[in-house]
N, C-alpha and C positions, 0 to 999 in steps of 0.2 A: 137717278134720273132727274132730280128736283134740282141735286147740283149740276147737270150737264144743261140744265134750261136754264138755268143761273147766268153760267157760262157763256149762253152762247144769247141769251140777252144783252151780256155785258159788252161781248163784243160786235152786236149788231149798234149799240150806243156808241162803243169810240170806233172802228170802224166803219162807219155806218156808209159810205158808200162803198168803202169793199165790200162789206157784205153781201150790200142786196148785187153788186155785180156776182158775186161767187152762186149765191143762194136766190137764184131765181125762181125756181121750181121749188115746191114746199114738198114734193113727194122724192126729190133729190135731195134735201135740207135733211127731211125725215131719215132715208139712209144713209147721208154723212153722220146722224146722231147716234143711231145704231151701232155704226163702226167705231162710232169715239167712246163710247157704252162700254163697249165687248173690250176696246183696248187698254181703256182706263180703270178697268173694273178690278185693278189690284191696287186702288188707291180709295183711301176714304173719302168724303165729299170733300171734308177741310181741307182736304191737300189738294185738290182738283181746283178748288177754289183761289186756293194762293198760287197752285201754278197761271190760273188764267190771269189776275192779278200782278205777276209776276213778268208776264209775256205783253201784256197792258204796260207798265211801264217800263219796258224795255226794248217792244217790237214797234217800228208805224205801220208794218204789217200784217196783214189778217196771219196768224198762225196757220201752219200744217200742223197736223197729229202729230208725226213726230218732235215738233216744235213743242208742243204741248207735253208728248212723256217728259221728255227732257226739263220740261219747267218743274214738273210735278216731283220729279224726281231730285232736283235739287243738286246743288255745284257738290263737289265733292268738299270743297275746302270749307263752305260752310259748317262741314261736320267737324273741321277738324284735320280734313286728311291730304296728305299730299299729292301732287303730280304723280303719275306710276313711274315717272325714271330716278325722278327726286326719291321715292321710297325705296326702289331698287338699292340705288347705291346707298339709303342709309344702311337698309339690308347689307348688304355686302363687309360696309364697314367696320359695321360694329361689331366691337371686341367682344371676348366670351368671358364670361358665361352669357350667353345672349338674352338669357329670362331676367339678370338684372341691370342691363341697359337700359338708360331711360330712353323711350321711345318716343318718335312725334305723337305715337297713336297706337295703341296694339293691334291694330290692322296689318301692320306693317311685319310686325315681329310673327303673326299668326300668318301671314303669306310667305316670308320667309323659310317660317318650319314647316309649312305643307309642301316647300318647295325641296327642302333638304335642303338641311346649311352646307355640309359636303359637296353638294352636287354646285353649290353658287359657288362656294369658295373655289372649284378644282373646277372648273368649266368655264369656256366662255363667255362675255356677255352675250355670244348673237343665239349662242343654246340656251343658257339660263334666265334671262330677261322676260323672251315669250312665254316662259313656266310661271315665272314670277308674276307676269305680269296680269297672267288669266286669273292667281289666287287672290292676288291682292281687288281685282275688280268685282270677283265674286266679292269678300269681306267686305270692300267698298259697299254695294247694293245693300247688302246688308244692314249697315249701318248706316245708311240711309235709309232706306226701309224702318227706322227707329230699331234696331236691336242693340245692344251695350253687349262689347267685348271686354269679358274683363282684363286685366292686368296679367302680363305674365306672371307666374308662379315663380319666385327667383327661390331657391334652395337656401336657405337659413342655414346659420353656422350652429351643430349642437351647442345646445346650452351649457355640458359637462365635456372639458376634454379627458379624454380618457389616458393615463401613461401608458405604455405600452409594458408590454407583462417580460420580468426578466427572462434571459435562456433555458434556465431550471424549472421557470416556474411554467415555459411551454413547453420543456420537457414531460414534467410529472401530467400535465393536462393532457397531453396528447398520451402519454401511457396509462394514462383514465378510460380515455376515448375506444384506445384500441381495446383495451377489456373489456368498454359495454358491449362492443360491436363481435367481441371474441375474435378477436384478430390475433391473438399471443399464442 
């Protein structure tokens, strides 16, 4: 609450004739606060604060709430991450093994495999994009949200190649086999 009075001092200061035009009644003021309360409440103050901040030097207008999530929430490229059509098609592109492509972001490469690489590869974009594009925004938030996705897992070449065992010698192994199993 101490950041949402923060907030909304700051923009009674550079706003300040919008405001009191918007916020005439203070028992109207009071439940716009509530509502901004309840809607922001999955942000910590610091972040509420650099959204309002953020919407200060970049609006000459009083924000809406939703103007607001969106500050709070932060561009996507900030993190890091692409446009969702720009990820699509790096999705699409990349060669396999696709856990060791380098990635813009593992965002991308974790929306892709929730999507099914099959399903992008063998479909069209106007089926597979909207799939795509719901995993990737999910990841998005996320990572926004501060969580760290890690790195694909790319599969390591064993350390021992192994030769392959002569005809004889899968002969005699396989007439090992059928003995323990009493298969003879």
């Amino acid at each position: 609450m101490d950041a949402l009075n923060e907030v909304f001092a700051l923009f009674r200061i550079n706003y300040h004739n919008q405001y009191y035009k918007a916020y005439t009644d203070s028992e109207v003021l009071a439940q716009i606060k509530k509502l901004w309360l309840d809607s922001l409440k999955g942000f910590t103050p610091d972040i509420i604060r650099r959204g309002a901040r953020k919407v200060i030097e970049t609006s000459d207008y009083l924000p809406t709430l939703n103007r607001m999530i969106k500050a709070c929430q932060g561009e996507p490229r900030d993190f890091g991450l692409k446009e969702a059509h720009a990820a699509y098609v790096e999705a699409c592109q990349a060669p396999s093994p696709k856990a060791a492509y380098q990635w813009s972001h593992p965002a991308v490469y974790y929306a892709g495999l929730e999507s099914d690489w099959f399903f992008l590869a063998s479909n069209p974009e106007r089926l597979t994009y909207p799939v795509f594009a719901k995993h990737y925004a999910r990841l998005c938030e996320q990572v926004i949200q501060g969580e760290t996705l890690p790195p694909p897992d790319a599969p390591a070449l064993p350390k021992q190649v192994e030769t392959p065992l002569s005809k004889e010698e899968n002969r005699l192994r396989m007439a090992a086999l059928k003995k323990t199993l009493h298969m003879e």
